[in-house]
C-alpha positions in Angstrom: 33.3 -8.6 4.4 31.5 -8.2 7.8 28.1 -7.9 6.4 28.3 -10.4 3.6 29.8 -12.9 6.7 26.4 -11.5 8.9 24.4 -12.1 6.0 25.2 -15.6 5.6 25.2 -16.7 8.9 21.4 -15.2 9.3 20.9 -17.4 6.0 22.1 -20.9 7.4 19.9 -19.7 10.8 16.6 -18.9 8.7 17.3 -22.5 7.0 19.1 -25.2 9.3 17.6 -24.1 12.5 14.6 -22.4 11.3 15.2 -19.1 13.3 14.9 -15.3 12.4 13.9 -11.9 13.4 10.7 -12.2 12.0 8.4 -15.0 10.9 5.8 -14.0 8.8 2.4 -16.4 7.9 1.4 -15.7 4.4 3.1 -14.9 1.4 0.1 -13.2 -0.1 0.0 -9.4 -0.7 0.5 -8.2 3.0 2.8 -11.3 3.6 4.8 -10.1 0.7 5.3 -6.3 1.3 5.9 -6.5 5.0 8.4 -9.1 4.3 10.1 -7.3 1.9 9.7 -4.1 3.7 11.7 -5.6 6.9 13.8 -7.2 4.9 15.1 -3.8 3.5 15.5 -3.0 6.3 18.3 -5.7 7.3 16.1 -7.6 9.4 16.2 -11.2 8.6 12.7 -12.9 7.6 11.2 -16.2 7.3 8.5 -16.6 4.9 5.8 -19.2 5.2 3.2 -19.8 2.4 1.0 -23.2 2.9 1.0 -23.4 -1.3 3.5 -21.9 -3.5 1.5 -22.8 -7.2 0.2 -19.3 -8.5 -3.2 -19.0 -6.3 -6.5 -18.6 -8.5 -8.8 -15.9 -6.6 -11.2 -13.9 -7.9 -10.8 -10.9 -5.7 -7.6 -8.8 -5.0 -7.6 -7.7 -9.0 -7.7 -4.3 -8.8 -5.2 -1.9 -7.1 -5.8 2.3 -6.9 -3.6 4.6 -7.7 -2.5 4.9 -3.5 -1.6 1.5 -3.7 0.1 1.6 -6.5 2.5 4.3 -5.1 2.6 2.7 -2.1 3.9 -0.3 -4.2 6.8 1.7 -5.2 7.3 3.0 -2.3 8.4 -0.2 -1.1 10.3 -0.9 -3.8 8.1 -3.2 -5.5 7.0 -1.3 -8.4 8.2 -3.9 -10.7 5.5 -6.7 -9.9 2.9 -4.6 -11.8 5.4 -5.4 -15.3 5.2 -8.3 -17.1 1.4 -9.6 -16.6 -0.3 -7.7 -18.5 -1.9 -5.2 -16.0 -3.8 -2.8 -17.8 -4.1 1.0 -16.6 -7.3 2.2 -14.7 -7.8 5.9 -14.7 -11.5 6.4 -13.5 -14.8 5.0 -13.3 -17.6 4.1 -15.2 -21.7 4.1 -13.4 -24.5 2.8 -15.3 -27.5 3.6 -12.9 -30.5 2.0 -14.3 -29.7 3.2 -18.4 -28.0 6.3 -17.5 -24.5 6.5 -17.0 -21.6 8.8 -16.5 -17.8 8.5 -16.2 -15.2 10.4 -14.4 -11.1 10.4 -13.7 -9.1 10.1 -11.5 -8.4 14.1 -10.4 -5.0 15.8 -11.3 -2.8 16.3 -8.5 -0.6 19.2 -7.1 3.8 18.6 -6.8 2.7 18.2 -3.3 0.0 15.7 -3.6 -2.9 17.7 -3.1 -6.0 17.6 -5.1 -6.6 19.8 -7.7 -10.3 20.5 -7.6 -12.1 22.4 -10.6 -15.8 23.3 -9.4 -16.6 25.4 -12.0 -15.2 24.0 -14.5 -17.1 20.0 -13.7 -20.7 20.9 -14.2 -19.9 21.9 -18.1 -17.5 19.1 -18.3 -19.1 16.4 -17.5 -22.4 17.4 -19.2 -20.6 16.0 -22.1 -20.9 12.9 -20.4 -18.9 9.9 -21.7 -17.1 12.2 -24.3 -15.3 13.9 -21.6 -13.5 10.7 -20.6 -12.5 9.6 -23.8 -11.3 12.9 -24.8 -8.7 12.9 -21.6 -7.4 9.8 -23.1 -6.7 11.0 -26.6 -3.2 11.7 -26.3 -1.2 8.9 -26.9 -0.9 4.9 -26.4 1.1 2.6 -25.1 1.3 -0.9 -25.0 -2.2 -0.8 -26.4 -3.8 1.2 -23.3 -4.6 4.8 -22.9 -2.4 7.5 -21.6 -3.7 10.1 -19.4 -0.5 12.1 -18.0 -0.6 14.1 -15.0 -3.3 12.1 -13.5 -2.9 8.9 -10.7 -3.2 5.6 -12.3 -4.0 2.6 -11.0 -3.6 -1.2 -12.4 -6.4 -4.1 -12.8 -4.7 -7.2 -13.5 -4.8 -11.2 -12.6 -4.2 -11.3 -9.3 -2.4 -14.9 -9.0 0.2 -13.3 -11.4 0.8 -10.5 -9.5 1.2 -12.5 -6.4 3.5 -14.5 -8.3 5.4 -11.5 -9.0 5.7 -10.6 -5.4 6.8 -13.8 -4.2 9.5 -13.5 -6.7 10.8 -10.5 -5.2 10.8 -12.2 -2.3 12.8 -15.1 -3.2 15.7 -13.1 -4.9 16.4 -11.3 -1.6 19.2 -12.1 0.6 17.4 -11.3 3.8 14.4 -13.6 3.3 14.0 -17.3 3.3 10.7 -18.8 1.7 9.3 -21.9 2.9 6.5 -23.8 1.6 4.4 -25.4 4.9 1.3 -25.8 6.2 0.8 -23.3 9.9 -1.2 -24.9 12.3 -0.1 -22.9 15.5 1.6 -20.5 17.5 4.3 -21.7 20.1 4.7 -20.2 23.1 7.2 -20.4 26.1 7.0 -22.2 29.3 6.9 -19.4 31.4 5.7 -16.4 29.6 2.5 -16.3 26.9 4.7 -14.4 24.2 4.6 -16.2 21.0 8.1 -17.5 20.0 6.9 -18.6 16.5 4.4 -21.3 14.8 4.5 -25.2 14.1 4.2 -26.1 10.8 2.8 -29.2 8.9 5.8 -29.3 5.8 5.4 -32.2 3.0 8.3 -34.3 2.9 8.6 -34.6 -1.6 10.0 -37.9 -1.5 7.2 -39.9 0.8 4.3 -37.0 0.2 4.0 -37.4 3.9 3.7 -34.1 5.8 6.1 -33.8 8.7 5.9 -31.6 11.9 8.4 -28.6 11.7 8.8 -25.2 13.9 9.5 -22.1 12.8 10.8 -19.1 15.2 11.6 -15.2 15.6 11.9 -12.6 17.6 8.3 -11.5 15.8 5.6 -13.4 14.4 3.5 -11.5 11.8 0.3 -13.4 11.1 -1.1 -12.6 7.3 -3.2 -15.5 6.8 -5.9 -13.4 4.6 -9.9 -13.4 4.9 -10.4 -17.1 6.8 -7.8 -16.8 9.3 -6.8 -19.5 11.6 -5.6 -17.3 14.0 -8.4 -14.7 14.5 -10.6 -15.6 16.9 -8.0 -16.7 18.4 -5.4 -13.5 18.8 -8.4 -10.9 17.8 -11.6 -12.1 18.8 -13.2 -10.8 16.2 -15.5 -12.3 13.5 -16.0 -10.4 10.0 -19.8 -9.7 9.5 -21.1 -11.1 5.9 -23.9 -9.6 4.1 -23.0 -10.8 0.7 -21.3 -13.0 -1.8 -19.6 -11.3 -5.2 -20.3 -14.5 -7.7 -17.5 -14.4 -10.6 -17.5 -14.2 -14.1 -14.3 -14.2 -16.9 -15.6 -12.2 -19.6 -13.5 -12.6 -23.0 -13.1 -9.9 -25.4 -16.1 -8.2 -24.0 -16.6 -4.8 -25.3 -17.8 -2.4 -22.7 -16.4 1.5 -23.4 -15.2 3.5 -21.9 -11.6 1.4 -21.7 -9.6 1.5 -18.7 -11.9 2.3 -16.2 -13.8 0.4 -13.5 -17.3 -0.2 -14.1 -20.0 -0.4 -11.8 -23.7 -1.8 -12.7 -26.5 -0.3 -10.4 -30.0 -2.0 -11.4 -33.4 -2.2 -9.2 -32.0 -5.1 -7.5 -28.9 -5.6 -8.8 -25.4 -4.6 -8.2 -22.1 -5.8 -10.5 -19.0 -4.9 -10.9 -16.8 -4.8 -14.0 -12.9 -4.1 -14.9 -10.4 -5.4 -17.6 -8.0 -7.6 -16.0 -6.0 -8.5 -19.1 -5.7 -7.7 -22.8 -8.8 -10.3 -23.3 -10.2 -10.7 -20.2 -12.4 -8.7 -18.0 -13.8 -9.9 -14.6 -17.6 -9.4 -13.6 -18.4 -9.2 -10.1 -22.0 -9.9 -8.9 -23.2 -9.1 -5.8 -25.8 -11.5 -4.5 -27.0 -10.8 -1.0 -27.6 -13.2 1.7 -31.0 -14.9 1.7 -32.3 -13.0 -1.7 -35.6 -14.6 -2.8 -34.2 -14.4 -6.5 -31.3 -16.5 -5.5 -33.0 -19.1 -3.0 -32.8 -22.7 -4.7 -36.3 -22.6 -6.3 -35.5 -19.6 -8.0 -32.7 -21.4 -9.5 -29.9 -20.1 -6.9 -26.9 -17.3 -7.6 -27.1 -18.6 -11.4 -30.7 -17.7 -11.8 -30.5 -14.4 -9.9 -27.6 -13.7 -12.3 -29.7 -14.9 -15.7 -32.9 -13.1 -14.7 -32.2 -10.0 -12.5 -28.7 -8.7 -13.3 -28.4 -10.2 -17.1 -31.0 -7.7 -18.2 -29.6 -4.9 -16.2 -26.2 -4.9 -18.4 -25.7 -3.3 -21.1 -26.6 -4.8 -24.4 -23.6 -5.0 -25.9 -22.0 -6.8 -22.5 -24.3 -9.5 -22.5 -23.2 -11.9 -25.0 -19.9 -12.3 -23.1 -22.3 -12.4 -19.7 -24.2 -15.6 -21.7 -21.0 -17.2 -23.2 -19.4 -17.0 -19.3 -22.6 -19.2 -17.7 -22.8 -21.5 -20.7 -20.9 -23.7 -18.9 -24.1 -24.7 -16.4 -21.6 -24.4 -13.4 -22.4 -21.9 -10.6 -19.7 -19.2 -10.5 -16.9 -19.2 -8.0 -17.7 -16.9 -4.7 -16.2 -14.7 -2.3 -17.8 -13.5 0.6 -18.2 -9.9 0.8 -17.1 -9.3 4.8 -16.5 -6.3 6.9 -14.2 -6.2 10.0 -13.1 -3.2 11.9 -9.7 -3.4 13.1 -8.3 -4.5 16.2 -5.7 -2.7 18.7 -3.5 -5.4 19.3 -1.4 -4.5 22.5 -2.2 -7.4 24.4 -0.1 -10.6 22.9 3.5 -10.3 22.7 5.8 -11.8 19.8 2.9 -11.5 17.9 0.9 -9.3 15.8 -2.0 -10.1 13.1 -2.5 -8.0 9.6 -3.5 -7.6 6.4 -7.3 -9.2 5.9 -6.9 -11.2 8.8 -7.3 -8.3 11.2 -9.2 -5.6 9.2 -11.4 -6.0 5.9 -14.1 -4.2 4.0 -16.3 -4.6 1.1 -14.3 -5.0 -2.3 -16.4 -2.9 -4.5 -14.3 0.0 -3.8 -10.9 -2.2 -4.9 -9.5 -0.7 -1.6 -8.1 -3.7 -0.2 -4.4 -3.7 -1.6 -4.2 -0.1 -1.2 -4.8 -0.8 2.6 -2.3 -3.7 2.7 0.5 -1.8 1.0 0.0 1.5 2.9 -0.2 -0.7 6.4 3.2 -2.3 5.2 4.6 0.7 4.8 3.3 2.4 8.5 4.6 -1.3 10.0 7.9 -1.1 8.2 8.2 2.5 9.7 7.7 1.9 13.5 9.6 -1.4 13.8 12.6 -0.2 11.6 16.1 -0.9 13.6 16.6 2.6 14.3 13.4 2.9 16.3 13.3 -1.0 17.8 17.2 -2.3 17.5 15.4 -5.8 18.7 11.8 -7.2 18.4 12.4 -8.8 21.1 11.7 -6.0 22.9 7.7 -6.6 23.2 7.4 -3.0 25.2 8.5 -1.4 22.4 6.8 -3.4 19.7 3.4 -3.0 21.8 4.2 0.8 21.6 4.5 0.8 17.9 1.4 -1.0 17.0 -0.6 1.3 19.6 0.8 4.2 17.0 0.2 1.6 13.9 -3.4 1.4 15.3 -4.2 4.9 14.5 -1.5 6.9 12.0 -3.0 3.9 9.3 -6.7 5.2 9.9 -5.6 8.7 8.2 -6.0 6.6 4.9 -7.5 3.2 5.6 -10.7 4.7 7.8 -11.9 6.4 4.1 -11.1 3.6 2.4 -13.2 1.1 4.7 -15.9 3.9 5.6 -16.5 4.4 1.8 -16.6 1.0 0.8 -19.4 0.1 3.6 -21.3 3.1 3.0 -21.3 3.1 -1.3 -22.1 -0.8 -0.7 -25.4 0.0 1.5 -26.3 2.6 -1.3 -25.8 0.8 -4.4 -27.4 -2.0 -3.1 -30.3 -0.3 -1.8 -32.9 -2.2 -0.5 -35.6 0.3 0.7 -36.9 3.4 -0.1 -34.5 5.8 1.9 -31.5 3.9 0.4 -32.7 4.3 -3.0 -33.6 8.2 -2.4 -29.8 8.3 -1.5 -28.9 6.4 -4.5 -30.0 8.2 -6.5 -28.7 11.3 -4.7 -25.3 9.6 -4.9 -25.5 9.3 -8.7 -27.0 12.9 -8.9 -24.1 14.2 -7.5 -21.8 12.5 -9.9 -23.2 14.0 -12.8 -23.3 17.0 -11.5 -19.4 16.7 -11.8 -18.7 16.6 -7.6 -16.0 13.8 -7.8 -13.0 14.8 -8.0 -12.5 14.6 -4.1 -14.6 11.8 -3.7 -12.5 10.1 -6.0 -9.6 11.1 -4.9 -10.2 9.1 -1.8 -11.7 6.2 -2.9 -8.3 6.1 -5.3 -6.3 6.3 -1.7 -4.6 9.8 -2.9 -6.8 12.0 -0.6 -6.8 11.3 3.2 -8.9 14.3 4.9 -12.1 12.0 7.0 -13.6 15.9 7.7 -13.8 15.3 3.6 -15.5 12.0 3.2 -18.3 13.5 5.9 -18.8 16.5 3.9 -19.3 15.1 1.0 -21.5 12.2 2.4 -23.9 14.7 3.6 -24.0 16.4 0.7 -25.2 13.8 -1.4 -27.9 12.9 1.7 -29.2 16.9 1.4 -28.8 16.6 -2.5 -30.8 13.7 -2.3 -33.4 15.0 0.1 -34.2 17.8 -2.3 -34.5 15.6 -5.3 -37.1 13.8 -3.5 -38.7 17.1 -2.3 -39.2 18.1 -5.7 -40.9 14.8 -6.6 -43.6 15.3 -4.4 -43.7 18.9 -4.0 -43.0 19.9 -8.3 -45.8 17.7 -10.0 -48.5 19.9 -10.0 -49.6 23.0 -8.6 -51.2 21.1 -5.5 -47.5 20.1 -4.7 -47.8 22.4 -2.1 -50.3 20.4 -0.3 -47.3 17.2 0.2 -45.2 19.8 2.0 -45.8 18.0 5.5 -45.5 14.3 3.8 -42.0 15.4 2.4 -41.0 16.7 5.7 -41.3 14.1 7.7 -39.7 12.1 4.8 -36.7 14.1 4.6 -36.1 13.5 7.7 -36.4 9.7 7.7 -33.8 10.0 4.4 -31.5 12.1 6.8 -31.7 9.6 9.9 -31.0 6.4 6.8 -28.1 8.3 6.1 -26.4 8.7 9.9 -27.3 4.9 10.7 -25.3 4.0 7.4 -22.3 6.5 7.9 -22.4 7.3 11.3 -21.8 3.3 12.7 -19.1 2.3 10.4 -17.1 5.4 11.1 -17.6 4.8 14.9 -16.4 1.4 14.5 -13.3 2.6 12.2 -12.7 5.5 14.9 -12.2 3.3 18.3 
């Protein structure tokens, strides 16, 4: 009777007097889990979302198999049924009309990879075959089975947050409110942040009110554009790119359930099934491309005459039905941001995209989100901090968040940076490495690499080694260009030297720099 009587009289708090252990900003996917997460833990929560209609993005579609069990791990597994999420088990390259695909690896009881070196090579000189025959075993609900490997899920992303937000609603420790955040507050004689001021729409004038909202904790999860960045951080994401968006209906583009990934001469797109008909089409245009300037008929005419012709055949059609419209696809800015240590403001503490981000190609950004949740909910649980109003302690537990999250979230945004400066190649080193990179796929070297862009392997001594290897597999494939054509090859030995080592130093200035920036 105790608790249900404590439980109640945190409700009336959270929603007469607008108080609560924590307040979080942003019922998107961080917002969500780390809500739900504290929740759990019999912390009381205010949630604040400035819109509460099912958000339309075109990003945040595509969660790995770490994210997925990070999901469930939190206990909500449950958002990924009912909306139509459709099984990924691997990925599909097409590098400039050659292609291979590879799965997800099989894992040990105890998590670990389960690498087959000699076994690869022969494998995956069957090429595609060797994918679809892992998925012959069975169906369900229309979508391949491949048991005893991860999975993740591609799926609409508004839906899923839809789900989330469910969750949240039905718990008894969490109060949702739909209001505009405009600020933090903070107290007359300290600078801790005692919660935020809100903007809420009164329904019967349509007139939108002032309103405050406070806790012992203030979680800030206001995704990519941030109010409060500069502001708590001071840091600003660095843009190289836009990913341009396409819905693609009943496109056929084999092999199923994988995420696909386009590589042309100047091109770069990705693909995956988000529904039963759909399947979105990210395209990469980089900032101030001559084949998207206005006079080259802008993002819709790089898209029409350098990437169109770079898909396969039997994609197009769907690619021409999706621009028939004559609009200009929606955008997203493509944006890196190294995280933040954030020991310096107490009450409050910024996550999710608003404090660290990378590029999406790798679909690593919810797998982030719901493994941070998961640390966060860890080192603020009551039986570590009794009260978040203890800002000593809290500033103690986000110096440890700081760095156990890197274990996993380091690869994650390391890989992402460096596979984005590769695919996208844009001189003659990068495209040596390229085609390195896609060398060493079809040679059958993935199931580690992977592994840890699926967020199930978390070894950075890992992601180096097999960085470099690609750069020295790359190195020789260009050494054998110049050096194999003729019997005079011989007489380019200096040439490929010196060019060796330029492909070697292209490689440390794209690795070397974003792991710094992930290691401090």
């Amino acid at each position: 009777m105790a608790d249900a009587a404590d439980s109640q009289a945190a409700r009336e708090r959270r929603e007469k007097h607008h108080e609560a252990d924590v307040v979080v900003v942003g019922a998107g996917v961080f917002g969500c889990a780390i809500a739900y997460a504290l929740a759990n833990q019999g912390r009381s929560v205010i949630l604040l979302e400035r819109w509460m209609h099912e958000p339309d993005r075109i990003v945040g579609e595509l969660l790995q198999p770490g994210g997925v069990a990070a999901l469930r791990e939190l206990g909500l597994g449950h958002c990924l049924e009912g909306i139509d999420a459709v099984p990924c088990y691997g990925y599909h390259i097409v590098y400039r009309g050659d292609e291979v695909a590879f799965r997800y690896p099989s894992l040990e009881k105890d998590g670990e990879v389960i690498v087959d070196p000699a076994g690869n090579r022969e494998k995956y000189k069957q090429g595609l075959a060797a994918f679809a025959d892992g998925h012959a075993n069975g169906q369900a609900n229309g979508h391949a089975k491949d048991a005893g490997r991860p999975e993740g899920r591609s799926f609409h992303h508004g839906r899923f947050i839809m789900q989330l937000r469910r969750a949240c609603l039905d718990h008894p420790n969490i109060s949702v409110f739909e209001t505009e955040v405009t600020a933090t507050i903070k107290g007359d004689h300290s600078d801790a942040v005692l919660g935020v001021q809100t903007r809420t729409k009164d329904k019967a004038t349509g007139k939108k009110d002032p309103d405050c909202f406070f806790g012992h904790l203030t979680v800030i999860a206001d995704g990519y554009a941030s109010i409060f960045r500069k502001e708590l951080l001071g840091t600003t994401p660095v843009v190289r790119s836009k990913f341009y968006a396409l819905e693609l209906i009943d496109c056929p583009f084999p092999p199923a359930n994988t995420g696909h990934v386009v590589i042309g001469d100047q091109c770069l797109a990705l693909l995956y099934q988000i529904g039963t008909h759909e399947t979105r089409a990210l395209i990469d245009v980089p900032n101030d491309h001559p084949a998207a300037a206005p006079s080259a008929g802008g993002a819709r005419g790089y898209i029409e005459n350098i990437v169109l012709p770079a898909l396969p055949p039997h994609v197009q059609p769907s690619v021409r039905a999706a621009l028939a419209d004559g609009r200009i696809p929606r955008s997203m800015p493509n944006s890196w941001l190294p995280s933040t240590k954030q020991t310096r403001h107490d009450g409050v503490i910024v996550v999710g995209d608003a404090h660290n981000m990378r590029h999406p190609l790798t679909g690593g950004g919810m797998t982030v989100a719901f493994n941070d949740a998961l640390v966060l909910a860890s080192l603020l649980s009551p039986a570590r901090i009794p009260s978040l109003s203890d800002h000593a302690a809290v500033r103690a537990a986000m110096a440890s968040f700081h760095w156990r999250r890197k274990r996993l979230t380091s690869m994650i945004n390391v890989l992402a940076q460096a596979l984005y400066s590769l695919f996208a190649a844009d001189d003659w080193q990068l495209r040596a490495l390229q085609r390195g990179c896609f060398a060493y796929f079809k040679r059958g070297w993935t199931d580690e690499p992977v592994a840890m862009l699926g967020g199930v392997l978390r070894r950075p001594t890992t992601l180096a080694y097999h960085f470099f290897s690609v750069a020295f597999l790359a190195i020789w494939l260009h050494l054998l260009d110049l050096c194999g054509r003729s019997p005079l090859g011989i007489l380019m030995l200096p040439l490929a030297l010196v060019q060796a080592v330029l492909i070697l130093w292209k490689a440390c200035v794209v690795f070397l720099p974003v792991m710094a920036a992930e290691l401090r």
